[in-house]
ZADO-1210 file (C-alpha; in nm, 4 decimals, padded with zeros to 6 digits):
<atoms>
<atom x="06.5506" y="-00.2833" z="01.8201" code="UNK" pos="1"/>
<atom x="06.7235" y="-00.5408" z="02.0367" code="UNK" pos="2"/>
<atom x="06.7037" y="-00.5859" z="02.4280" code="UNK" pos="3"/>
<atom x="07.0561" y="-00.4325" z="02.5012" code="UNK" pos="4"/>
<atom x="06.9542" y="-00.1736" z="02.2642" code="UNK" pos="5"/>
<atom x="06.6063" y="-00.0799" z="02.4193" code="UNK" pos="6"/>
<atom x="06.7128" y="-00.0587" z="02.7202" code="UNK" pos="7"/>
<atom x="06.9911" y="00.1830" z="02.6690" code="UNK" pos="8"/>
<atom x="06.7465" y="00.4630" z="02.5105" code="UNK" pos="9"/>
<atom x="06.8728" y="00.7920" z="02.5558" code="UNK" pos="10"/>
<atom x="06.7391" y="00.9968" z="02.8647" code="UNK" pos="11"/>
<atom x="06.4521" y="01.2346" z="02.7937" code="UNK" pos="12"/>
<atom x="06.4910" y="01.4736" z="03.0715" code="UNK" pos="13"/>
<atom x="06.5910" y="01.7032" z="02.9433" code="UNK" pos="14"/>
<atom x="06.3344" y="01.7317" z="02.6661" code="UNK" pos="15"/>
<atom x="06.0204" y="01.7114" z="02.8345" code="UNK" pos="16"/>
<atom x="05.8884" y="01.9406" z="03.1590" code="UNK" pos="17"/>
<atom x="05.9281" y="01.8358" z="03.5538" code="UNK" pos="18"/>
<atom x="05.5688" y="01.7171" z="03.6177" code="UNK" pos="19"/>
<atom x="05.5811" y="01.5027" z="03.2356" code="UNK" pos="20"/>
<atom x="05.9894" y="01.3165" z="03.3730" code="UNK" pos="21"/>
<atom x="05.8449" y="01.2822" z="03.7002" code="UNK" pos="22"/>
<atom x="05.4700" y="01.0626" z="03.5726" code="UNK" pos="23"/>
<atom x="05.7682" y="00.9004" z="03.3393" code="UNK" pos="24"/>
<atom x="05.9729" y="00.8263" z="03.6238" code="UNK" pos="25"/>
<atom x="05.6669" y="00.6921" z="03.8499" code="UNK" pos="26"/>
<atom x="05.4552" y="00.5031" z="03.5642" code="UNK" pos="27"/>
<atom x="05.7997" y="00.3187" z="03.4842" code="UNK" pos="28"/>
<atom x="05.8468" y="00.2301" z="03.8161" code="UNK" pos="29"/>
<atom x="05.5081" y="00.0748" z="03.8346" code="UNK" pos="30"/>
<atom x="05.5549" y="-00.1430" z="03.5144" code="UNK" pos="31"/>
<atom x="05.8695" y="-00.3043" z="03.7250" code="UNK" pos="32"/>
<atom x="05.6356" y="-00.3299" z="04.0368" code="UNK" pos="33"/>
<atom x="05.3296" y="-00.5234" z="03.8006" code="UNK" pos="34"/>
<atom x="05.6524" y="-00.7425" z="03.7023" code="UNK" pos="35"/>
<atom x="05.7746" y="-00.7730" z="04.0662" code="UNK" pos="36"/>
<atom x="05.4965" y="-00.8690" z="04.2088" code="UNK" pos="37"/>
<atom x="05.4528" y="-01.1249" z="03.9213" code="UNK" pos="38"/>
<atom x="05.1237" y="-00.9690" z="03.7640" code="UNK" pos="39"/>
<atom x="05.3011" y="-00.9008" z="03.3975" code="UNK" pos="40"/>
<atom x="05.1957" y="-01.1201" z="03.0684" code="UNK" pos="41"/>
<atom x="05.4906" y="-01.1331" z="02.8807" code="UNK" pos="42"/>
<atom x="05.4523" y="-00.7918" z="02.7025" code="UNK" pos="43"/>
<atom x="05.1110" y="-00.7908" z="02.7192" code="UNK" pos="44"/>
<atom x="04.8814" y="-00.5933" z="02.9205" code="UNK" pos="45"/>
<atom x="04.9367" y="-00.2244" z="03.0050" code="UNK" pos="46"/>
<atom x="04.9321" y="00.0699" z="03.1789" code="UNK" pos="47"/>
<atom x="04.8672" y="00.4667" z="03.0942" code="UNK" pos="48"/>
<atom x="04.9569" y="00.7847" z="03.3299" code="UNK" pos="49"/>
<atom x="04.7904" y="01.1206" z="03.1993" code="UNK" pos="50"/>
<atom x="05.0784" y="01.3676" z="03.1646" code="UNK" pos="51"/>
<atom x="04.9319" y="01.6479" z="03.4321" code="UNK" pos="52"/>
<atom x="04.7536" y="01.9784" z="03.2221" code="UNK" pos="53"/>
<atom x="04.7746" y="01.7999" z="02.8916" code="UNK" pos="54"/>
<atom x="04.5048" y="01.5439" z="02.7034" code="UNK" pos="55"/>
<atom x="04.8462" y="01.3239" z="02.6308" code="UNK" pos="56"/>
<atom x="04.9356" y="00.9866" z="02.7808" code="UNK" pos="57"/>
<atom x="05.2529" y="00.7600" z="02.8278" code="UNK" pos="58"/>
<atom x="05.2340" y="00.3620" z="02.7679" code="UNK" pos="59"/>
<atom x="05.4636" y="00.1543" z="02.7330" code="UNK" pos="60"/>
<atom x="05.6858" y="00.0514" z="02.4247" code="UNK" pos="61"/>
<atom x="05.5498" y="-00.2583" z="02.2935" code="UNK" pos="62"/>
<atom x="05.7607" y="-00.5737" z="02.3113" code="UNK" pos="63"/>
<atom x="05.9798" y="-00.4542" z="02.5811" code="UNK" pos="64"/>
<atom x="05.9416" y="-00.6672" z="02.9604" code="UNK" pos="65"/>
<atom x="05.7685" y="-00.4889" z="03.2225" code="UNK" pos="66"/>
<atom x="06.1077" y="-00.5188" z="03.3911" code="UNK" pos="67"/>
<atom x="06.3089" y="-00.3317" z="03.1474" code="UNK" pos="68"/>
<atom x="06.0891" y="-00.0375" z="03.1166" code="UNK" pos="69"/>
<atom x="06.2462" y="00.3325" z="03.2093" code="UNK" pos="70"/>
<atom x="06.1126" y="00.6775" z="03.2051" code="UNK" pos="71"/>
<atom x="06.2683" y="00.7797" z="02.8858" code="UNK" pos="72"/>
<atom x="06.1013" y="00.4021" z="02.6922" code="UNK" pos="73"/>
<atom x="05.7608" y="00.5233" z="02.7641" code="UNK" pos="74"/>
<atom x="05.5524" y="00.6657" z="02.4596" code="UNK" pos="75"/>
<atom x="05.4030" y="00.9454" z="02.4613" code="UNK" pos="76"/>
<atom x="05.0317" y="00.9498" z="02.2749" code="UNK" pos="77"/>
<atom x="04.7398" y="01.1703" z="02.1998" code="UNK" pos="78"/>
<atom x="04.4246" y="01.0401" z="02.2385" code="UNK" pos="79"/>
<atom x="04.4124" y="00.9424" z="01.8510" code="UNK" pos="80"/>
<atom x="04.6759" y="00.7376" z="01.9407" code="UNK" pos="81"/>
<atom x="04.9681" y="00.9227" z="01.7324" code="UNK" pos="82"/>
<atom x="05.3234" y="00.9262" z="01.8754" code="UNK" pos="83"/>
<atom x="05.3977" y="01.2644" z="02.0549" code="UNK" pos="84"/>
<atom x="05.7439" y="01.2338" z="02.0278" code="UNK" pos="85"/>
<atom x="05.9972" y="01.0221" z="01.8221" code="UNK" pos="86"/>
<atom x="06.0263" y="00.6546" z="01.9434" code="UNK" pos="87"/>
<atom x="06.1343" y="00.3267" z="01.7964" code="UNK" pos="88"/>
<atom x="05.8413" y="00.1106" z="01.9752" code="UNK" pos="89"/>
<atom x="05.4993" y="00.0734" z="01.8842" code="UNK" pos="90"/>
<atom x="05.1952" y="00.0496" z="02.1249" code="UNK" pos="91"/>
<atom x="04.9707" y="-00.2228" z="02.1985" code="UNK" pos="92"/>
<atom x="04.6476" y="-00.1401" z="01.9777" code="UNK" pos="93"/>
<atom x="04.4136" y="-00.3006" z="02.2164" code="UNK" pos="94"/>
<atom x="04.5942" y="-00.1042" z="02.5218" code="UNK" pos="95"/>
<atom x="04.5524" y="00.2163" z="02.2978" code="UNK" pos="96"/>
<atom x="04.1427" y="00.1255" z="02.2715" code="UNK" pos="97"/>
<atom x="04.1290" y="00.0476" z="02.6542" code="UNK" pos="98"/>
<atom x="04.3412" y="00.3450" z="02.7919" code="UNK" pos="99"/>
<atom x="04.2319" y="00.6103" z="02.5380" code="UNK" pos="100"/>
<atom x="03.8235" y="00.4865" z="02.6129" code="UNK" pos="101"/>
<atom x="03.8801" y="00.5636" z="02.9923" code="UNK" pos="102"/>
<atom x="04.1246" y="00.9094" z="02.9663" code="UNK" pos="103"/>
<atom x="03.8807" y="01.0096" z="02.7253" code="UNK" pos="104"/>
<atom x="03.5691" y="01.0941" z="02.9378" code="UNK" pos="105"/>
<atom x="03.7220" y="01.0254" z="03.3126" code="UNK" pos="106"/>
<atom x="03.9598" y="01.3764" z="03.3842" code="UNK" pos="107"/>
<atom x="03.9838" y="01.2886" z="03.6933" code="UNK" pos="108"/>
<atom x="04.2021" y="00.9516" z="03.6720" code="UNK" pos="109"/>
<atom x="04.5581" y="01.0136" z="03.5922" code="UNK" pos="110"/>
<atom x="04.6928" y="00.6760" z="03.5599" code="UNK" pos="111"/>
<atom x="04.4999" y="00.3377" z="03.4261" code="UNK" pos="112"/>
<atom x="04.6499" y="00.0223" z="03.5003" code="UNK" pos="113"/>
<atom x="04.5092" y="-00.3283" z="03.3408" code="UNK" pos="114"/>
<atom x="04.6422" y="-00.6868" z="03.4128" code="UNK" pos="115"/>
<atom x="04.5679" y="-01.0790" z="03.3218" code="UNK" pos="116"/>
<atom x="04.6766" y="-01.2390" z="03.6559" code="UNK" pos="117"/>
<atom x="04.5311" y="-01.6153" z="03.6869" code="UNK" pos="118"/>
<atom x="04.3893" y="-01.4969" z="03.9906" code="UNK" pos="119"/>
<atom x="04.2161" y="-01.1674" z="03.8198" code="UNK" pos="120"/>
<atom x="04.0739" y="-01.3660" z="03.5263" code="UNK" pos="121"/>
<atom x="03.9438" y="-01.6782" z="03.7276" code="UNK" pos="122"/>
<atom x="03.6903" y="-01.4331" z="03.9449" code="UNK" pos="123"/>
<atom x="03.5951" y="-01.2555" z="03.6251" code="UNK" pos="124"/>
<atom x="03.5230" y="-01.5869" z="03.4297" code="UNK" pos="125"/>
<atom x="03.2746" y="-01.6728" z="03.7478" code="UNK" pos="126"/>
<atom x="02.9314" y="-01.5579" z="03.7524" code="UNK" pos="127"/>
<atom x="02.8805" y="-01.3812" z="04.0911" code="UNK" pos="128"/>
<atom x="03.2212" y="-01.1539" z="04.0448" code="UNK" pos="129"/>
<atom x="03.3430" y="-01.0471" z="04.3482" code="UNK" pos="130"/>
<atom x="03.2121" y="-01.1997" z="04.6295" code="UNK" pos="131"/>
<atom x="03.1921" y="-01.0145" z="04.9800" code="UNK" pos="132"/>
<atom x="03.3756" y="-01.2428" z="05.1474" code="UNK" pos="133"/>
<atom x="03.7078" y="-01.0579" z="05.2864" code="UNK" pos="134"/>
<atom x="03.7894" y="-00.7056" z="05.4418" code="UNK" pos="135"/>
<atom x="04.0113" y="-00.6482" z="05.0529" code="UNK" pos="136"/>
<atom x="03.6639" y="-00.7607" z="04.9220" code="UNK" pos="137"/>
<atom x="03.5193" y="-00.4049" z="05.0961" code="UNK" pos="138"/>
<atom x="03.7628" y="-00.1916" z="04.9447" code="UNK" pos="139"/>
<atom x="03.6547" y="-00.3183" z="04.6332" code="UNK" pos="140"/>
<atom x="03.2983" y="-00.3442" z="04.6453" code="UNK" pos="141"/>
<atom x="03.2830" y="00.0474" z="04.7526" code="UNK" pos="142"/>
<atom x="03.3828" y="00.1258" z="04.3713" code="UNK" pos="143"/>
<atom x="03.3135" y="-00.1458" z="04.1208" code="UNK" pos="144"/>
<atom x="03.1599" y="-00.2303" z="03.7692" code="UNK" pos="145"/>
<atom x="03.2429" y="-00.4561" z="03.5076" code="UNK" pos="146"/>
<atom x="03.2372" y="-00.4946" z="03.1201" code="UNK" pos="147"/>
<atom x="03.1053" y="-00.7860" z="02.9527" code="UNK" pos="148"/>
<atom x="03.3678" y="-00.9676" z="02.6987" code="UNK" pos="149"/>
<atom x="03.3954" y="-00.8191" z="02.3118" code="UNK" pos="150"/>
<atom x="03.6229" y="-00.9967" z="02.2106" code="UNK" pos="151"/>
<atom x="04.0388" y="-00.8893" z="02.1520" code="UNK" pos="152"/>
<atom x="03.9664" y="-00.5287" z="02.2552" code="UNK" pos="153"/>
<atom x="04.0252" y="-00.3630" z="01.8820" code="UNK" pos="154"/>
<atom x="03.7209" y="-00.2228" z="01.7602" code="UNK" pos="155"/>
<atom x="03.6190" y="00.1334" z="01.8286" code="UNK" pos="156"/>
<atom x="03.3004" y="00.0842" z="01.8980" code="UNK" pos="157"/>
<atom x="03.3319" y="-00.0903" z="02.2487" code="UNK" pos="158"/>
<atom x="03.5044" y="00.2213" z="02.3836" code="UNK" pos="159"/>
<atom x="03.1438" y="00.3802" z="02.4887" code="UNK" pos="160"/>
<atom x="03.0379" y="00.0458" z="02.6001" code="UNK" pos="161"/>
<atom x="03.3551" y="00.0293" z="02.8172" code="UNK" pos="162"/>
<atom x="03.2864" y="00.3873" z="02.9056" code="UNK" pos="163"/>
<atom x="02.9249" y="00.3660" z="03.0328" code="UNK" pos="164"/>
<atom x="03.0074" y="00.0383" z="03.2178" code="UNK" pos="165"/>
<atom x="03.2472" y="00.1723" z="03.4387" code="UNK" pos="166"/>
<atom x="03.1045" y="00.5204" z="03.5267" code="UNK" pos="167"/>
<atom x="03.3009" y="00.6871" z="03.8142" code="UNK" pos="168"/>
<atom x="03.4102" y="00.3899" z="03.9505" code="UNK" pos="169"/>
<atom x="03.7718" y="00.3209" z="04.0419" code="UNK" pos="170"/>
<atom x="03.7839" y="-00.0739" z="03.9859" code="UNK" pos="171"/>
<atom x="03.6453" y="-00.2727" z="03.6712" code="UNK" pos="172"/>
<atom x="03.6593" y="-00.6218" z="03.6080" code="UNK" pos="173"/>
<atom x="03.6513" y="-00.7216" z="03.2658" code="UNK" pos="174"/>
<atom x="03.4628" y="-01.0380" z="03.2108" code="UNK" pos="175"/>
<atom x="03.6767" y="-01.3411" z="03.1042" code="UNK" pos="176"/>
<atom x="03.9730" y="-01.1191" z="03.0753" code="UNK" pos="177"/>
<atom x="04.1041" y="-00.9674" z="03.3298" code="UNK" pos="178"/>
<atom x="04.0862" y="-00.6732" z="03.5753" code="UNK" pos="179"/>
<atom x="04.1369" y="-00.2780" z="03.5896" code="UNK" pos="180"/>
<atom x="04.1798" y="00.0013" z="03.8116" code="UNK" pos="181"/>
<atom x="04.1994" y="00.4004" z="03.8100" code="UNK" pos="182"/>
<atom x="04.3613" y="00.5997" z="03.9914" code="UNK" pos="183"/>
<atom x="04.4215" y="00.9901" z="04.0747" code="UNK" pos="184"/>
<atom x="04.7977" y="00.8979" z="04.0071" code="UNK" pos="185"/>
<atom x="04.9822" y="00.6633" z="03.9335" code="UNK" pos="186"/>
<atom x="05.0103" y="00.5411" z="04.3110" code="UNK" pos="187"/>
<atom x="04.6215" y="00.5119" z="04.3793" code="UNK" pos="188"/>
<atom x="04.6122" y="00.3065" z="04.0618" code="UNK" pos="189"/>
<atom x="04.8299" y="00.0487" z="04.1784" code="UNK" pos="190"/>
<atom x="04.7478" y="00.0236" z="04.5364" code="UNK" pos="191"/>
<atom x="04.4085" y="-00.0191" z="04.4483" code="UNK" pos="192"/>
<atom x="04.5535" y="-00.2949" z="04.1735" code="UNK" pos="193"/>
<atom x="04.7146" y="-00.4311" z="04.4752" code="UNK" pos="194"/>
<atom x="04.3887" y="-00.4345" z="04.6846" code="UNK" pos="195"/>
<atom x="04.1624" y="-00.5856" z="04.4376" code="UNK" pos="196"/>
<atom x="04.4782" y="-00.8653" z="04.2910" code="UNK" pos="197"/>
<atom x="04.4629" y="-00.9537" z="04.6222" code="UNK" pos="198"/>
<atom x="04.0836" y="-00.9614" z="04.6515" code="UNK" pos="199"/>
<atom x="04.1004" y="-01.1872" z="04.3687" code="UNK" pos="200"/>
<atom x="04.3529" y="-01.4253" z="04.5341" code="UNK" pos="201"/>
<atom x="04.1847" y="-01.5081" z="04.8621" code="UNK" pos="202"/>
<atom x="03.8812" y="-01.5545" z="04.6593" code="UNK" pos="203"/>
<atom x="04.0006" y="-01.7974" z="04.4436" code="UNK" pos="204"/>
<atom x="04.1767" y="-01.9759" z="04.7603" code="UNK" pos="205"/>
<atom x="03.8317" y="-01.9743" z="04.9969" code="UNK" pos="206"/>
<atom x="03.6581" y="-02.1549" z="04.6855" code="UNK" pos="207"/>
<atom x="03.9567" y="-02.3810" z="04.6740" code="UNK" pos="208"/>
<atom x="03.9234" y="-02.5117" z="04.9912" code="UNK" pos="209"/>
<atom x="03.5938" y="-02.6853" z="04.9262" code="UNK" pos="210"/>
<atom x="03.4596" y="-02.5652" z="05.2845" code="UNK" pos="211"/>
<atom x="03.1439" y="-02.3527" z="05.2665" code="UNK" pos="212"/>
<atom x="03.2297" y="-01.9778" z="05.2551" code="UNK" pos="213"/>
<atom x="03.1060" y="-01.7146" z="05.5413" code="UNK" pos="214"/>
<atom x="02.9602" y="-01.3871" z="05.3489" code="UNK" pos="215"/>
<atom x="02.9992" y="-01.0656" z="05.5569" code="UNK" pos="216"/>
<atom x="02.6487" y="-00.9853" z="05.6379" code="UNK" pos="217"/>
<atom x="02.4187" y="-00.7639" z="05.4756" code="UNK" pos="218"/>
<atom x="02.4020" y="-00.5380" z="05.7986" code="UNK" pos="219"/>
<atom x="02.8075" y="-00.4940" z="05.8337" code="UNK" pos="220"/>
<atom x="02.8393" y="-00.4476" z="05.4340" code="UNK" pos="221"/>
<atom x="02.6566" y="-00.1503" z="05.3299" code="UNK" pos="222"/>
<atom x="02.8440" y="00.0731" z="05.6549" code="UNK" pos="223"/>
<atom x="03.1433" y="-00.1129" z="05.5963" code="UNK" pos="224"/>
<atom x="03.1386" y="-00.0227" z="05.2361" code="UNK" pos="225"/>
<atom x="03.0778" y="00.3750" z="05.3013" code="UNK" pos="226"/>
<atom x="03.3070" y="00.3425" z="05.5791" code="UNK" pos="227"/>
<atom x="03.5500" y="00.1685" z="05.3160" code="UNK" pos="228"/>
<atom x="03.5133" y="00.5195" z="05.0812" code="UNK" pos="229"/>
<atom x="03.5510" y="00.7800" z="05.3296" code="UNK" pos="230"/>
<atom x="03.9160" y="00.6073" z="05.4687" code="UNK" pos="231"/>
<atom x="04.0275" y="00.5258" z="05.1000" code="UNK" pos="232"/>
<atom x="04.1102" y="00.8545" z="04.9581" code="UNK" pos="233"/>
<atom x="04.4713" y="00.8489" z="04.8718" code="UNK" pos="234"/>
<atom x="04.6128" y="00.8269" z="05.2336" code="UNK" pos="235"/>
<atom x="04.7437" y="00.4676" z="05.1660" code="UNK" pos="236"/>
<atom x="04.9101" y="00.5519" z="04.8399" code="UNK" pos="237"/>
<atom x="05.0626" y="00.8056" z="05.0027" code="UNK" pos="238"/>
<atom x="05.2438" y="00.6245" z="05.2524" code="UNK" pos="239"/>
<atom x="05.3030" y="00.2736" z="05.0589" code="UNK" pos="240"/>
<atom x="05.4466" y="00.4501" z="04.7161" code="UNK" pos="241"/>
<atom x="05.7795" y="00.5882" z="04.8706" code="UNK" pos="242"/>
<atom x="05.8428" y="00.2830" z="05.0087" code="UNK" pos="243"/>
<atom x="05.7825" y="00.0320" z="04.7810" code="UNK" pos="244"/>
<atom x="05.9694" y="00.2845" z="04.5091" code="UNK" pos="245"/>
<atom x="06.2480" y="00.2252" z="04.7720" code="UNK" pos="246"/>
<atom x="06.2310" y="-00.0966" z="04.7309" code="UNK" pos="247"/>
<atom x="06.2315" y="-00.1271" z="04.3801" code="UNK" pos="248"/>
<atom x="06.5788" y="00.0625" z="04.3894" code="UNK" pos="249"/>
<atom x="06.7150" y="-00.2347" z="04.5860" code="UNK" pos="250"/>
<atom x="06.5542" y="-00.5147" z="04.3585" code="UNK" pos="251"/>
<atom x="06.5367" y="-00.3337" z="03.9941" code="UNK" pos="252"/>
<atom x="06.7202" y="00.0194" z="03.9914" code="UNK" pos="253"/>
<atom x="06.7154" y="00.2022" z="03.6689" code="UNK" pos="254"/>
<atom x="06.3970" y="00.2708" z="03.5828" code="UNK" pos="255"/>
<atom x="06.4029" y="00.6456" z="03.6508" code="UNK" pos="256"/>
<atom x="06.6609" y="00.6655" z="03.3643" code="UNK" pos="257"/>
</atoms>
């Protein structure tokens, strides 16, 4: 299937229920945010929404841009990765091993959302991870694990590796590859993407700058950190999704097609 092509799939709307168009219509939108805010590979990487009351998933159609995705491109999987409904796209295999691994024992995320920024893999190819350094760095901290490197994420196995490492956490980073975050929706997941890319970023600048860096102090960290999980409970997804799914319909309209 070409570009003009894939991007011109027929609308599903009317073939799947409300709550299944609208995760389509958000977890599209969010694949043209990654690529808006310049966190896509290529094709690669990926991100999963739960549809709500179901053990099914959408990703996206492999090969297509982050910025052509729309509601009605998205596959729908089970967690045996088979194809729910008819589609001309493939998945990513090593999306299928990372998304199906976390929807599998976590019910309570609905949306999992993995990138490869330069900024994301440089802190997870350094030793000490994330370093308390920044108020992002709190937000962070308050729900974090990570996941040694496997290798091209493929083999079955590593699932309940990847499982045990990241617990009930909401942020992972995955060691000389890249980062992840879960979310009750698709909005908490990329908020907190937004959070911890940007965590990632000042990090990587600080270091840059050579100067020695200023940790926040023991005594300020651990009742910053519990202060950090009582305010972070949705509240900012709330308020930042409409908008920025405003602004996406000046920028990149189309994906709720």
């Amino acid at each position: 299937m070409n570009v003009s092509e894939a991007v011109s799939v027929n609308s599903l709307r009317d073939q799947v229920s409300a709550e299944e168009w609208q995760t389509r219509v958000d977890l599209a939108a969010c694949y043209r945010l990654v690529a808006m805010y310049g966190w896509d590979d290529v094709v690669f990487t990926h991100i999963s929404a739960k549809i709500p009351g179901t053990e099914h998933f959408l990703i996206n159609p492999y090969g297509l841009m982050f910025e052509e995705i729309t509601a009605s491109s998205l596959v729908k999987i089970d967690l045996a990765g088979n194809k729910l409904m008819d589609s001309p796209f493939d998945i990513n295999p090593a999306g299928f091993t990372i998304h199906s691994a976390v929807h599998e024992v976590r019910h309570d995320v609905g949306c999992v959302l993995h990138t490869h920024t330069n900024a994301g893999v440089g802190v997870s190819a350094q030793r000490d991870g994330i370093l308390p350094i920044s108020q992002q760095a709190l937000f962070v901290l308050s729900s974090l694990s990570y996941h040694d490197y496997e290798g091209v994420a493929l083999r079955e196995d590593e699932k309940a590796r990847l499982q045990k490492d990241l617990g009930m956490t909401k942020n992972m980073v995955l060691r000389n590859h890249g980062l992840m975050t879960c979310g009750r929706n698709v909005a908490e997941a990329f908020l907190g993407m937004y959070t911890l890319q940007r965590c990632c970023e000042i990090q990587v600048q600080a270091q840059a700058g050579g100067a020695e860096l200023i940790p926040i102090p023991q005594s300020i960290l651990d009742s910053a950190i519990q202060s950090m999980r009582e305010v972070t409970k949705g509240a900012g997804a709330n308020l930042a999704w409409p908008a920025l799914l405003r602004k996406l319909q000046r920028v990149n309209p189309g994906f709720d097609n």
